[in-house]
Backbone as JSON Lines, residues from 0, in Angstrom:
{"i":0,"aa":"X","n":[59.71,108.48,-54.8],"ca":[59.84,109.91,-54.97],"c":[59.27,110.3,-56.34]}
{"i":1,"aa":"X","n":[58.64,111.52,-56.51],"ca":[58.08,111.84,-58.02],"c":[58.77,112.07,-58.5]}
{"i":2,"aa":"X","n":[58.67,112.01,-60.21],"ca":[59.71,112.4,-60.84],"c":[59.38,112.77,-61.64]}
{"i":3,"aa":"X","n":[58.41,113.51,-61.81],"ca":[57.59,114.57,-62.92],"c":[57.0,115.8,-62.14]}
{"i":4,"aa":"X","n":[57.0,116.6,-62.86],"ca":[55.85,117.72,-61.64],"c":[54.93,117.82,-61.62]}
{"i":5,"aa":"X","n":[54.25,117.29,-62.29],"ca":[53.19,117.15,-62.88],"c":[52.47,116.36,-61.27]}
{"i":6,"aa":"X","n":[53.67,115.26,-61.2],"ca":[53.17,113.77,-60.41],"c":[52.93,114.71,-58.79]}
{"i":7,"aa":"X","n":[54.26,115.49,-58.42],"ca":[54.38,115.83,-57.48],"c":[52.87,117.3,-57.06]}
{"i":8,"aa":"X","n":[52.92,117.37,-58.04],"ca":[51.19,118.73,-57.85],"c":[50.37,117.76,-57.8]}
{"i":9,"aa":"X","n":[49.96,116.57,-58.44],"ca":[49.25,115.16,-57.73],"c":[49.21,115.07,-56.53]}
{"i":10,"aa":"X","n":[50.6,114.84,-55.96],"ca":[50.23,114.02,-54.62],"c":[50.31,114.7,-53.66]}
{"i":11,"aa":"X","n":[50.15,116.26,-53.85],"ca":[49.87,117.51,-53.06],"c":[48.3,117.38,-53.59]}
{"i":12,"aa":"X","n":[47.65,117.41,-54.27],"ca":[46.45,117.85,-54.39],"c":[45.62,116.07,-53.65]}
{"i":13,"aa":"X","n":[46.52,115.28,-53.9],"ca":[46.06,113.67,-53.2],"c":[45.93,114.15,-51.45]}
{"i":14,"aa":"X","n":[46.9,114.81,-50.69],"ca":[47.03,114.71,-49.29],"c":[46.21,115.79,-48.84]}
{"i":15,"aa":"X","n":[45.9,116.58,-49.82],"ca":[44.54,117.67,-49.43],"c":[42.96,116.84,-49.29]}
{"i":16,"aa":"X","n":[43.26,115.94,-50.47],"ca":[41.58,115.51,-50.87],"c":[41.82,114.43,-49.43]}
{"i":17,"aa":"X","n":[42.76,113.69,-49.0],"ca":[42.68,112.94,-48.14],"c":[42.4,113.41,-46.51]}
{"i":18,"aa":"X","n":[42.63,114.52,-46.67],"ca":[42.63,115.2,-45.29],"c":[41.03,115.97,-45.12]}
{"i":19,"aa":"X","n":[40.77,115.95,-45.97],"ca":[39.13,116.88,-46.06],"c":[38.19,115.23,-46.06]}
{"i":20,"aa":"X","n":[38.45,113.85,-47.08],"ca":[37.77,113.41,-46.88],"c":[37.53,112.77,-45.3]}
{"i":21,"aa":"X","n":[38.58,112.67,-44.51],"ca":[39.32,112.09,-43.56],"c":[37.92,112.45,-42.36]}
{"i":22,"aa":"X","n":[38.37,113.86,-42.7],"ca":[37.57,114.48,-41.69],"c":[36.35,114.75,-41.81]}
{"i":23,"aa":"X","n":[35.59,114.54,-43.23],"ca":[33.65,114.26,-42.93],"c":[33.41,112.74,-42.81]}
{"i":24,"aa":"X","n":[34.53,111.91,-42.83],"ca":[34.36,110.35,-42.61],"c":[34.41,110.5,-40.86]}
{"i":25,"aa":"X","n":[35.26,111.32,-40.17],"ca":[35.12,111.31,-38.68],"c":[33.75,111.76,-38.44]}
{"i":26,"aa":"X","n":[33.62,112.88,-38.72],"ca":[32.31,113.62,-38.64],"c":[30.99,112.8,-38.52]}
{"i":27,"aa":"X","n":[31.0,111.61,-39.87],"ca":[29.72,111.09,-40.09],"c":[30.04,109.8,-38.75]}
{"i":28,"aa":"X","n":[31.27,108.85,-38.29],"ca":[31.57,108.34,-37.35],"c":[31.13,108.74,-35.89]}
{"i":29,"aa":"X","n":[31.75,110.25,-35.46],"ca":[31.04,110.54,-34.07],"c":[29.58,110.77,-34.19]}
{"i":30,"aa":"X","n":[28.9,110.77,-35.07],"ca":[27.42,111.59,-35.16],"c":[26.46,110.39,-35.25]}
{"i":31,"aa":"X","n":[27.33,109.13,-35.8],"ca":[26.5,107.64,-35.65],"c":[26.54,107.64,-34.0]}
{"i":32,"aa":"X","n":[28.41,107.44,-33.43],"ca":[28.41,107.07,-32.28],"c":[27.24,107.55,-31.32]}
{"i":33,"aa":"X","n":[27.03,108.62,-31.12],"ca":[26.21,109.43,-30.79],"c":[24.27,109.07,-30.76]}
{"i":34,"aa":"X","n":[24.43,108.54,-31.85],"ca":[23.03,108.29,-32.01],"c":[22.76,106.84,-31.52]}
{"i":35,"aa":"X","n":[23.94,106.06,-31.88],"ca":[23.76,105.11,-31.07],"c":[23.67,104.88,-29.79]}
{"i":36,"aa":"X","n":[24.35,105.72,-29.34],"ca":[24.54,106.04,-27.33],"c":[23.15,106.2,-26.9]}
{"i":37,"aa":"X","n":[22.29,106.86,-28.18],"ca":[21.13,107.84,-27.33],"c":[20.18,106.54,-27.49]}
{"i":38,"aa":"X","n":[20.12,105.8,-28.82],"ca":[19.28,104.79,-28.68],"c":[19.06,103.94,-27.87]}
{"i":39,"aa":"X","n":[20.51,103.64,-27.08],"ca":[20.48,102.44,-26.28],"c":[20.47,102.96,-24.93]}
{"i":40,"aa":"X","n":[20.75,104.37,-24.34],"ca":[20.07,104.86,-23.62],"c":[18.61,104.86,-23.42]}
{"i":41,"aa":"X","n":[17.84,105.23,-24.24],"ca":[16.75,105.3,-24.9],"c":[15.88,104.24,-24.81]}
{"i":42,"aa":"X","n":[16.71,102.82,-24.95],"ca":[15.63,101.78,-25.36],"c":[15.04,101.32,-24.13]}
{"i":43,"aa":"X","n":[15.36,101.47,-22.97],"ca":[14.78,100.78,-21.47],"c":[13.27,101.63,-21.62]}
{"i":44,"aa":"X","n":[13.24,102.31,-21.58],"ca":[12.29,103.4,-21.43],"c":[11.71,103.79,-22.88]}
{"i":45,"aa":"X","n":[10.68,103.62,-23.38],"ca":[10.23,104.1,-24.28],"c":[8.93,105.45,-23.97]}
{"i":46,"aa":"X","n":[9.81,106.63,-23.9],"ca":[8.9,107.54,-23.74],"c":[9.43,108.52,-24.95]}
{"i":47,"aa":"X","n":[8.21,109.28,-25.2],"ca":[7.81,110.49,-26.07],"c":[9.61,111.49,-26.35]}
{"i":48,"aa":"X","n":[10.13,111.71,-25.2],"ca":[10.81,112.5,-24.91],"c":[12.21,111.65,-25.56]}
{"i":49,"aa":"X","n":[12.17,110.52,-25.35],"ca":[13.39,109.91,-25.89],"c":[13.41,109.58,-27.03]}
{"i":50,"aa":"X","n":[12.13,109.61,-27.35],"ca":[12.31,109.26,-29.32],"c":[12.71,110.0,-29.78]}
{"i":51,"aa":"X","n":[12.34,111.17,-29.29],"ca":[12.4,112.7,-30.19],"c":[13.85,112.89,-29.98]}
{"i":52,"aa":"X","n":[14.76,112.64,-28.86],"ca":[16.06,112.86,-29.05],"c":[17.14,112.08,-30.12]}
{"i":53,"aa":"X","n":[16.09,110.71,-30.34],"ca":[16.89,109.3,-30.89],"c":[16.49,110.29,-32.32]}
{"i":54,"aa":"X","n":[15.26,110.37,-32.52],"ca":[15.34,111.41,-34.1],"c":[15.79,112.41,-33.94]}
{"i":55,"aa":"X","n":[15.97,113.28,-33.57],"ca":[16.7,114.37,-33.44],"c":[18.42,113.94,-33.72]}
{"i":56,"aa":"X","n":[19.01,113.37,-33.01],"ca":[20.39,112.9,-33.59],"c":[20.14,112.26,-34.8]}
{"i":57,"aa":"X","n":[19.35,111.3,-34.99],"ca":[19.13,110.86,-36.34],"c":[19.18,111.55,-37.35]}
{"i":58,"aa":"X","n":[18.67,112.82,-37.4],"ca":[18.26,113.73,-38.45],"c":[19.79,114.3,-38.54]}
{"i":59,"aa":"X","n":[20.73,114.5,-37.47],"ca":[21.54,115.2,-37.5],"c":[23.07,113.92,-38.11]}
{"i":60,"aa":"X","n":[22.98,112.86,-38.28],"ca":[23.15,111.88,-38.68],"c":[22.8,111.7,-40.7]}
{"i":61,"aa":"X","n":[21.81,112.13,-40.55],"ca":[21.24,112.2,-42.18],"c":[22.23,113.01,-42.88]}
{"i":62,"aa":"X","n":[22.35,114.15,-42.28],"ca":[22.77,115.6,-42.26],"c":[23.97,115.52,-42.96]}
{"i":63,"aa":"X","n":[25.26,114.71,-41.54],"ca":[26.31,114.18,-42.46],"c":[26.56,113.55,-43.6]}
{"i":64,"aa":"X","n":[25.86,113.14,-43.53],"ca":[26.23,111.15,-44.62],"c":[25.71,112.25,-46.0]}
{"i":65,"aa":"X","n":[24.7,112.96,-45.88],"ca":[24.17,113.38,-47.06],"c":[24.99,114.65,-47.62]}
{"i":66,"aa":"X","n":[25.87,115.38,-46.25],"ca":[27.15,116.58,-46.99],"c":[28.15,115.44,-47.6]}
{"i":67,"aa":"X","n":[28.44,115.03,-46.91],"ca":[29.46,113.56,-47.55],"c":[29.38,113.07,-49.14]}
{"i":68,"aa":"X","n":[27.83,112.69,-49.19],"ca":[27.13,111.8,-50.51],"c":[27.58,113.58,-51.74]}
{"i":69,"aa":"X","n":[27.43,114.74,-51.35],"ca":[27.4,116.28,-51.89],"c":[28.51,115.89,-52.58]}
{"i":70,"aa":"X","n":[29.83,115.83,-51.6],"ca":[31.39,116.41,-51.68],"c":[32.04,115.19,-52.73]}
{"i":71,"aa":"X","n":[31.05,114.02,-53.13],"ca":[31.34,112.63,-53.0],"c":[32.62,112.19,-52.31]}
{"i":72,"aa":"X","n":[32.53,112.26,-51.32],"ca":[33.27,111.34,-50.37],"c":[32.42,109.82,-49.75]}
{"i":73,"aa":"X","n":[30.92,109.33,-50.15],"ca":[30.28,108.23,-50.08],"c":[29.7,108.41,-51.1]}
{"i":74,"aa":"X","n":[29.37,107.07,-51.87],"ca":[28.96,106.74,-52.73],"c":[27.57,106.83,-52.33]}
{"i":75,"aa":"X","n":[26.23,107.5,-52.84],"ca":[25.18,107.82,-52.62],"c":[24.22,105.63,-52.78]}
{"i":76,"aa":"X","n":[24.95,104.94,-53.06],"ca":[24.71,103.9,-52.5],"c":[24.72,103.18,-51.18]}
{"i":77,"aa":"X","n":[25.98,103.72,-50.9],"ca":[26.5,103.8,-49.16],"c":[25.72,104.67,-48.24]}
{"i":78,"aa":"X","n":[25.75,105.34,-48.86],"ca":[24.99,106.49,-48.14],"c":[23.41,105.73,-48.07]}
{"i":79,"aa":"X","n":[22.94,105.46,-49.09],"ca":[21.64,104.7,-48.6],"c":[21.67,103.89,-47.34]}
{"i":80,"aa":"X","n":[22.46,102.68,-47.87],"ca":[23.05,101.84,-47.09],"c":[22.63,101.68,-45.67]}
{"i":81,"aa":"X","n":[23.46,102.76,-45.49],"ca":[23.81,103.23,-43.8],"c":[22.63,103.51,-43.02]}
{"i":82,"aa":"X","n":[21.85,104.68,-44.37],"ca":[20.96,105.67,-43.82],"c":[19.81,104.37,-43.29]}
{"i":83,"aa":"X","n":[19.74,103.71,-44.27],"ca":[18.42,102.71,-43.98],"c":[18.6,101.55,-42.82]}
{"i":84,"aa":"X","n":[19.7,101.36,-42.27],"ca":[20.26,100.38,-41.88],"c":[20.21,101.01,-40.39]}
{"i":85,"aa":"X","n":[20.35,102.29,-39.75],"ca":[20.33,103.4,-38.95],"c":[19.23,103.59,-38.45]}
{"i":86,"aa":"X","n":[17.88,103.97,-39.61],"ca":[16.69,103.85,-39.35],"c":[16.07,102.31,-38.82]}
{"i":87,"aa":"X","n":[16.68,101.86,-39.38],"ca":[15.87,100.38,-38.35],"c":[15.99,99.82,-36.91]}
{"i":88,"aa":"X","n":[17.07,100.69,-36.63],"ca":[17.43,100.56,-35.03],"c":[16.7,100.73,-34.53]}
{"i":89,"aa":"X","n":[16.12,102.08,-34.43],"ca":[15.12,102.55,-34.09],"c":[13.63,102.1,-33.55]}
{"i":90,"aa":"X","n":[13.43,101.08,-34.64],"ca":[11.91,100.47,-34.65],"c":[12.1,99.18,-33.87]}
């Protein structure tokens, strides 16, 4: 239990930052899932029409990770990381 007030306006301002980061960490999670679905949909068939969707989520994939890397909720190392690691599926 806190025992300063100081501590207790802490761990109110702690369960805010945890709940906002919580939720662009889901965000950047379904938007991989997603891109992954489309890739491996995607990969039997290599036509014009399916790349453009595999980049198209991709881009929308960037999108997150890079509001994320903004808010710092990922370390713009991680954020590389991912981003580059994402792009190679692809190829």
């Amino acid at each position: 239990m806190p025992q300063t007030k100081s501590h207790v306006r802490n761990s109110k301002i702690i369960l805010r930052n945890r709940h906002l980061n919580r939720k662009y960490k889901l965000l950047i999670k379904k938007a991989i899932k997603i891109y992954l679905f489309s890739v491996k949909v995607n990969s039997s068939n290599k036509s014009e029409e399916g790349l453009n969707v595999c980049l198209g989520n991709l881009s929308l994939v960037y999108k997150t990770i890079d509001k994320a890397v903004k808010r710092k909720i990922l370390h713009k190392n991680t954020a590389s990381r991912k981003k580059s690691r994402l792009a190679n599926i692809i190829n």
